[in-house]
VEXMAR-161617 format. One record per residue (C-alpha): residue in three letters; z, x, y; residue number from 1. Coordinates in nm, 2 decimals. Example, Ala and Ser with C-alpha at 12.3 -4.5 7.8 and 13.67 -1.06 7.14 Angstrom:
<rs>
{r "ALA", {0.78, 1.23, -0.45}, 1}
{r "SER", {0.71, 1.37, -0.11}, 2}
</rs>
This chain:
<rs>
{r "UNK", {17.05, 17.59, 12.44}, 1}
{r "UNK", {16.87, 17.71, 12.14}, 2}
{r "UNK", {16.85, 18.08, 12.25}, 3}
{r "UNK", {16.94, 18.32, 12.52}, 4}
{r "UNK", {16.90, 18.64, 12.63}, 5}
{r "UNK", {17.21, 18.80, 12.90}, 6}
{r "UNK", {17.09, 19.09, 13.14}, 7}
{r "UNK", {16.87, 19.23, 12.85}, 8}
{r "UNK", {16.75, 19.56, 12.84}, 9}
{r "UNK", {16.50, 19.84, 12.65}, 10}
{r "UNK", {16.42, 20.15, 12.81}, 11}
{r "UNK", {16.19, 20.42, 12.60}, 12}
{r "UNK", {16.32, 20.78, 12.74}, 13}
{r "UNK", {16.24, 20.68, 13.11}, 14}
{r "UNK", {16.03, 20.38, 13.09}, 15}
{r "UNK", {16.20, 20.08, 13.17}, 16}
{r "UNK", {16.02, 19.81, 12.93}, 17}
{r "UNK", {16.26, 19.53, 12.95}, 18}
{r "UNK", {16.49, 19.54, 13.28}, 19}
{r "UNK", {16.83, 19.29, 13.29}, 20}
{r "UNK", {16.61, 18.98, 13.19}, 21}
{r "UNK", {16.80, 18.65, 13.20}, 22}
{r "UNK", {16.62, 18.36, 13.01}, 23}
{r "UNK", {16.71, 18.07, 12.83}, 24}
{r "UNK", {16.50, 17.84, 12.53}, 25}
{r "UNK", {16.56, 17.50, 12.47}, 26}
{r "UNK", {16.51, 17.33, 12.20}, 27}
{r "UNK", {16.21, 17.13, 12.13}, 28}
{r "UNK", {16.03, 17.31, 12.40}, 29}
{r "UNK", {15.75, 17.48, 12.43}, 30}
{r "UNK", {15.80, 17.81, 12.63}, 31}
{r "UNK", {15.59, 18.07, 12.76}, 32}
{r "UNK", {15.63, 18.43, 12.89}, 33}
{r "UNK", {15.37, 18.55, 13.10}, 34}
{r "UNK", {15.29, 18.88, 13.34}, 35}
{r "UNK", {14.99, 19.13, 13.39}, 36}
{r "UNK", {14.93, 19.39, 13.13}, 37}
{r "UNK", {15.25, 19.62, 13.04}, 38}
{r "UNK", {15.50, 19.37, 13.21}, 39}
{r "UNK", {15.71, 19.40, 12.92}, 40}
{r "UNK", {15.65, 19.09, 12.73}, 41}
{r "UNK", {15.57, 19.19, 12.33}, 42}
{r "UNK", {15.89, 19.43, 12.41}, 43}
{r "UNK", {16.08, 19.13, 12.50}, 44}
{r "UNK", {15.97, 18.95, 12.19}, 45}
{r "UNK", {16.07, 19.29, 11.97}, 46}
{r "UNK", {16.39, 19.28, 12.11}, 47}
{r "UNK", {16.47, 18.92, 12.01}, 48}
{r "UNK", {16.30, 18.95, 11.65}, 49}
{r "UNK", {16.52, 19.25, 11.58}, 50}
{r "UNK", {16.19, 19.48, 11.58}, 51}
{r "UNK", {16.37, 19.69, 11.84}, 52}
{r "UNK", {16.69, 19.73, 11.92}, 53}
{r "UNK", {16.84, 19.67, 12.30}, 54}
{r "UNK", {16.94, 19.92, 12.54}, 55}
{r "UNK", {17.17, 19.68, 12.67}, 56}
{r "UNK", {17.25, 19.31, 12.72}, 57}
{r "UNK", {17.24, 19.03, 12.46}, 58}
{r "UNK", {17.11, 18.79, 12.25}, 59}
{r "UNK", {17.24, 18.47, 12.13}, 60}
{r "UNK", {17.11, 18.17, 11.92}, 61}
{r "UNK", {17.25, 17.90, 11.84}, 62}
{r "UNK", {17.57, 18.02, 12.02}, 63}
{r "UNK", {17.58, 18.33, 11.79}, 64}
{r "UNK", {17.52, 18.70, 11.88}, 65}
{r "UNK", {17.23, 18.86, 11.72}, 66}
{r "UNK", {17.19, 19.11, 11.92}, 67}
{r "UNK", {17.23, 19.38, 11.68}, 68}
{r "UNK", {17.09, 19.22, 11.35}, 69}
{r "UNK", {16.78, 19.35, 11.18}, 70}
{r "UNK", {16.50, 19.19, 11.17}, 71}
{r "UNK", {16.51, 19.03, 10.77}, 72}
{r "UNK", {16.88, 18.89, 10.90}, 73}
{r "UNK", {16.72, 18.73, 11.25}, 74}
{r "UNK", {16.39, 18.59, 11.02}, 75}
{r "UNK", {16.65, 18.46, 10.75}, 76}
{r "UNK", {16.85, 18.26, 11.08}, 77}
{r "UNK", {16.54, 18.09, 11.14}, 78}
{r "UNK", {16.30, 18.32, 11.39}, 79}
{r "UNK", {15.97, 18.38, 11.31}, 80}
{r "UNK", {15.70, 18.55, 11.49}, 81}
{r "UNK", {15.30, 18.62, 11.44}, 82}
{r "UNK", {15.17, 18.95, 11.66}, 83}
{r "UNK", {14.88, 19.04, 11.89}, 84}
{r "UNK", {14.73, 19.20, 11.57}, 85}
{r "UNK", {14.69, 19.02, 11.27}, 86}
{r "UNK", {14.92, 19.21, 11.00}, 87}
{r "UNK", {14.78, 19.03, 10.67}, 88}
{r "UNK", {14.66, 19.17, 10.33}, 89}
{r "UNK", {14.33, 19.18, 10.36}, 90}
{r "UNK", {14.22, 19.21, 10.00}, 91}
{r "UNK", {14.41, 18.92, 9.89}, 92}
{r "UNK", {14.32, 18.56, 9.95}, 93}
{r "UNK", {14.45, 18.33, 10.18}, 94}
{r "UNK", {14.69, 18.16, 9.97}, 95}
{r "UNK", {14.87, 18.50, 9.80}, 96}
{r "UNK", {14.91, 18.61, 10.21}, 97}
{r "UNK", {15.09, 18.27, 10.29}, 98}
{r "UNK", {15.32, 18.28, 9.93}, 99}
{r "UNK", {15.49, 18.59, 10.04}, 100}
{r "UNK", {15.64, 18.42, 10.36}, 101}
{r "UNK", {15.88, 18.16, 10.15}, 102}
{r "UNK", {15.97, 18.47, 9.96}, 103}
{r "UNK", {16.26, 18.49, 10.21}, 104}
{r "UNK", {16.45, 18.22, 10.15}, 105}
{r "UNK", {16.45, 18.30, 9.71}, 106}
{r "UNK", {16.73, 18.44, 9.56}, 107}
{r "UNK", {16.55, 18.60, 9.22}, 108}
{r "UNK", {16.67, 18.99, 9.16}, 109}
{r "UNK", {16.47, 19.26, 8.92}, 110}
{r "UNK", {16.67, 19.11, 8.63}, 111}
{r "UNK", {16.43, 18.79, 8.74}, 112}
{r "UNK", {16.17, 18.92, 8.76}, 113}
{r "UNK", {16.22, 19.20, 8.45}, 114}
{r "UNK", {16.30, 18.86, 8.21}, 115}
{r "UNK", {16.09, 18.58, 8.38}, 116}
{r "UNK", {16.34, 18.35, 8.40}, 117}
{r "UNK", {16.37, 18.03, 8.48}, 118}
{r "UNK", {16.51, 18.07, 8.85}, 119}
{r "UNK", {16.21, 18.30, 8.92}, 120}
{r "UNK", {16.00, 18.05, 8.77}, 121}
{r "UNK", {16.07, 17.78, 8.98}, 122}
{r "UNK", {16.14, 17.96, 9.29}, 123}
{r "UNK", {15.74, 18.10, 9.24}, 124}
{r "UNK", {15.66, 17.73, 9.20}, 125}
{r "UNK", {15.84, 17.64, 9.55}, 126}
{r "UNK", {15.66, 17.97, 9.75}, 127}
{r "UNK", {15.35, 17.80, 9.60}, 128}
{r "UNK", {15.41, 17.46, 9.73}, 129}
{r "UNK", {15.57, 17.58, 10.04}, 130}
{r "UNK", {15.23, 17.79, 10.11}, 131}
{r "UNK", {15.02, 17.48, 10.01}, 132}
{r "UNK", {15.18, 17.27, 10.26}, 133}
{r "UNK", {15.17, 17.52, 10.58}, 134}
{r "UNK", {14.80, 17.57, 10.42}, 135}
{r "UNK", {14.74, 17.19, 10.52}, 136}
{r "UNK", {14.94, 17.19, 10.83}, 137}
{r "UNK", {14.74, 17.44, 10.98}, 138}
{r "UNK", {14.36, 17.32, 10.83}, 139}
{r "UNK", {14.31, 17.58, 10.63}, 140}
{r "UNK", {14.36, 17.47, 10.23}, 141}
{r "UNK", {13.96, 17.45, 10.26}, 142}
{r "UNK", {13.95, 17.87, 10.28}, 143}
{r "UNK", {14.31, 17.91, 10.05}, 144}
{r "UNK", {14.12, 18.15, 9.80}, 145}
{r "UNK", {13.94, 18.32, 10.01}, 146}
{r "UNK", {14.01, 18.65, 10.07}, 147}
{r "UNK", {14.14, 18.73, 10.42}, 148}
{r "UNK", {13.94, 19.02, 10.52}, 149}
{r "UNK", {13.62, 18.76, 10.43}, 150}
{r "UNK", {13.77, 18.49, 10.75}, 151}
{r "UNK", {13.71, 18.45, 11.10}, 152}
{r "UNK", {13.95, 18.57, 11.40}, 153}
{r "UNK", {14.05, 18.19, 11.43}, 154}
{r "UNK", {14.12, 18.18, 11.07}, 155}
{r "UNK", {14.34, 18.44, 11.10}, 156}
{r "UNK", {14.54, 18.40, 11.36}, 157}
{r "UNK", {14.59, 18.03, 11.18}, 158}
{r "UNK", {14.67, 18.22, 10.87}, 159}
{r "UNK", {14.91, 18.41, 11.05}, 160}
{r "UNK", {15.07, 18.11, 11.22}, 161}
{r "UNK", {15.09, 17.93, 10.82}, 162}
{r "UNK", {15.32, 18.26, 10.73}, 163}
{r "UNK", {15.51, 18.22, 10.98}, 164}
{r "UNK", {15.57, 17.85, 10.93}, 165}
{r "UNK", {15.63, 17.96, 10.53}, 166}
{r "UNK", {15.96, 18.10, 10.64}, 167}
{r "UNK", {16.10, 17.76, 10.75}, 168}
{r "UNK", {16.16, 17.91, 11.08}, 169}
{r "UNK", {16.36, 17.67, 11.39}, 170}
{r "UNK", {16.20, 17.88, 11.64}, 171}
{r "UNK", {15.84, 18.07, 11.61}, 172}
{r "UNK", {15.71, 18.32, 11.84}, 173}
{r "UNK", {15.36, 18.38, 11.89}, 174}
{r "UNK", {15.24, 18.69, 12.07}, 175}
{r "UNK", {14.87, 18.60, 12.24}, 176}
{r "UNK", {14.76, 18.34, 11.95}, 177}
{r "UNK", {14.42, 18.27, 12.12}, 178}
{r "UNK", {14.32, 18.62, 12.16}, 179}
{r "UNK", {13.97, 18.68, 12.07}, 180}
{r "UNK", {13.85, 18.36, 12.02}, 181}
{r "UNK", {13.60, 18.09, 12.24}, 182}
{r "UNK", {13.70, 17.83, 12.44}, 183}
{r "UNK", {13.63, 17.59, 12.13}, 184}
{r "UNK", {13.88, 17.74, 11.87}, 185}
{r "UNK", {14.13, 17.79, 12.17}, 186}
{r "UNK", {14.15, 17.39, 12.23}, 187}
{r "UNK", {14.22, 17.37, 11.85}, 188}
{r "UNK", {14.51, 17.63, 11.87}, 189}
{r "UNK", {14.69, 17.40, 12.14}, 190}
{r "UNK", {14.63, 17.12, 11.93}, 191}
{r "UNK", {14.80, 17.38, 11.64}, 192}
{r "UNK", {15.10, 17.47, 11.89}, 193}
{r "UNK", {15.18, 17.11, 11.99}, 194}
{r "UNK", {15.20, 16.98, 11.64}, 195}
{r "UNK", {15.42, 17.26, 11.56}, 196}
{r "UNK", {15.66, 17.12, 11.87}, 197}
{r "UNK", {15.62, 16.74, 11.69}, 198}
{r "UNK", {15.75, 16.88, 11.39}, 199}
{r "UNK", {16.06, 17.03, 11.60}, 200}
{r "UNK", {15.97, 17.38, 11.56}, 201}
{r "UNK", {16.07, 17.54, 11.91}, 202}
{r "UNK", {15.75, 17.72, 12.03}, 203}
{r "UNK", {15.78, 18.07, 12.24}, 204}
{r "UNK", {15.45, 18.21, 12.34}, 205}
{r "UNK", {15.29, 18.53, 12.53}, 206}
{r "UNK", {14.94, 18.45, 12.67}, 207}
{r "UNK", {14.68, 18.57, 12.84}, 208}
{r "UNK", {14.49, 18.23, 12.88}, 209}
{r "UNK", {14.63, 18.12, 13.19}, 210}
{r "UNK", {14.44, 17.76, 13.15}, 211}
{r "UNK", {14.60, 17.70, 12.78}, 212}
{r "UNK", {14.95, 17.79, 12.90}, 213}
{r "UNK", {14.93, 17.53, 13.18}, 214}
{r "UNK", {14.86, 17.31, 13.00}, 215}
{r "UNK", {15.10, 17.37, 12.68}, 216}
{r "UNK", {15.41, 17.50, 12.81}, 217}
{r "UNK", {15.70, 17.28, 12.96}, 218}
{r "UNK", {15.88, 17.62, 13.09}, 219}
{r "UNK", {15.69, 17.98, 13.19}, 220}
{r "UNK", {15.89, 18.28, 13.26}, 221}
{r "UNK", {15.69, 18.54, 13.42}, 222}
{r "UNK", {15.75, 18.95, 13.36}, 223}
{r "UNK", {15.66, 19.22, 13.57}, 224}
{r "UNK", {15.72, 19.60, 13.55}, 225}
{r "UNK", {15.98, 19.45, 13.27}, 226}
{r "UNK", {16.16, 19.23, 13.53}, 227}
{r "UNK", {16.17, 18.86, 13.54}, 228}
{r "UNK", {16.01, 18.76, 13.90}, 229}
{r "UNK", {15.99, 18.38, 13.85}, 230}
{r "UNK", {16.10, 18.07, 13.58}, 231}
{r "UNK", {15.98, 17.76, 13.61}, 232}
{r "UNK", {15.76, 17.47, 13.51}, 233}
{r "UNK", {15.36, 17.52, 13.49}, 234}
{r "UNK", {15.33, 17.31, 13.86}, 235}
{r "UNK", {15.63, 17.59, 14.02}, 236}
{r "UNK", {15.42, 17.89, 13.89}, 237}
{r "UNK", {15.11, 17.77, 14.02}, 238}
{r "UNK", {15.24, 17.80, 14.40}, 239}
{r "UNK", {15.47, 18.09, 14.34}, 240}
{r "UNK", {15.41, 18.35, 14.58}, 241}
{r "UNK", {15.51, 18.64, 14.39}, 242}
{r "UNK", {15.36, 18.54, 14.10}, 243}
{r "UNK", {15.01, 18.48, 14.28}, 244}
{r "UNK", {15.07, 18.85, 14.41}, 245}
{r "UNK", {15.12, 18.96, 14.08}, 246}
{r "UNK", {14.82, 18.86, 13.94}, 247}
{r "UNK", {14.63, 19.06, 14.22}, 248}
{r "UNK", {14.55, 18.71, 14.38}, 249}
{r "UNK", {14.58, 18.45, 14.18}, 250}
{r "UNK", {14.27, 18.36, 14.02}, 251}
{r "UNK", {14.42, 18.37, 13.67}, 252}
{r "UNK", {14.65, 18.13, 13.73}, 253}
{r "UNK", {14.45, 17.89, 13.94}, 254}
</rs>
């Protein structure tokens, strides 16, 4: 099991975000968390990303306890994450937004950087190839010096998804990837997140699009009111009553 989470927990003063949630990632697998508005599910990825910490429970990956660590320490294990909003520069290009992501795993100190020497030299060289290659991964080396607040939505959230991939990251979480765009440039973010799973990436998403994740995830944990109410493959969810009630009938998932 590549990461698991043990009765966690995040309550703000008396809201209950995040209540006793069991749930387990394999890896290789792409997973999904699901559930209507305010069931919890960014908070769940906050917790595990070290954004917040946890009332109570834990968090383990790869066998080890994280529950605690902040987020550079959990990023530096190997978990990345993009977010609803896209956080990029937006007066710098494309390419300068994606360098800073390798920046992580460089070991160049002010004295570096005060004398240009030759470690910072060449690990400025490796955050430039590193970006170049995520760049083509994702399709977008044709826009790298373009600034990003010049790009579409889709361009974005790709550009977001290259960072993210900069870090050399095991595991990636992406918090509602296909969010404002059409139907067309959602088909070409599956295509994205599966290539992601070929490359052995394990894939943890939060989505609204109940058609994409029924088609993309091989496991869906569904939150509500913070609690976990049903796990299972896309087929399970379909027919689960309490999921169907959730959803205020079940259109969105049909």
């Amino acid at each position: 099991m590549l990461l698991e989470t043990r009765k966690l927990s995040k309550k703000f003063g008396g809201l209950v975000a995040v209540n006793d949630v069991d749930f387990t990632i394999e890896e290789g697998k792409i997973n999904a968390i699901i559930g209507p508005n305010g069931a919890g599910k960014s908070t769940f990825f906050n917790l595990i990303s070290g954004f917040h910490p946890p009332s109570a429970g834990q968090i383990l990956f790869k066998g080890e306890d994280i529950t605690n660590l902040p987020s550079n320490k959990i990023a530096e294990m190997g978990i990345a994450r993009t977010f609803q909003t896209t956080n990029l520069f937006e007066q710098t290009t494309v390419l300068e937004n994606v360098i800073v992501g390798h920046r992580l795993r460089t070991k160049s100190n002010l004295v570096d950087a005060l004398f240009r020497t030759k470690r910072l030299k060449a690990e400025e060289k490796k955050c430039w190839e590193k970006a170049i290659e995520v760049l083509d991964f994702v399709g977008l080396t044709h826009i790298e010096n373009k600034y990003v607040g010049s790009i579409s939505q889709e361009e974005k959230k790709r550009v977001a998804i290259a960072l993210a991939l900069a870090t050399e990251p095991k595991m990636i979480f992406l918090d509602e990837p296909a969010a404002g765009v059409n139907p067309d440039e959602t088909e070409g973010l599956v295509n994205l997140i599966r290539k992601i799973a070929k490359k052995g990436i394990t894939v943890s998403l939060i989505e609204h699009k109940m058609q994409m994740i029924m088609k993309l995830a091989d496991n869906i944990m569904v939150l509500n009111y913070g609690e976990k109410i049903a796990e299972g493959t896309p087929e399970q969810i379909k027919t689960n009553q309490e999921v169907i009630e959730a959803y205020l009938g079940g259109s969105v998932i049909a």
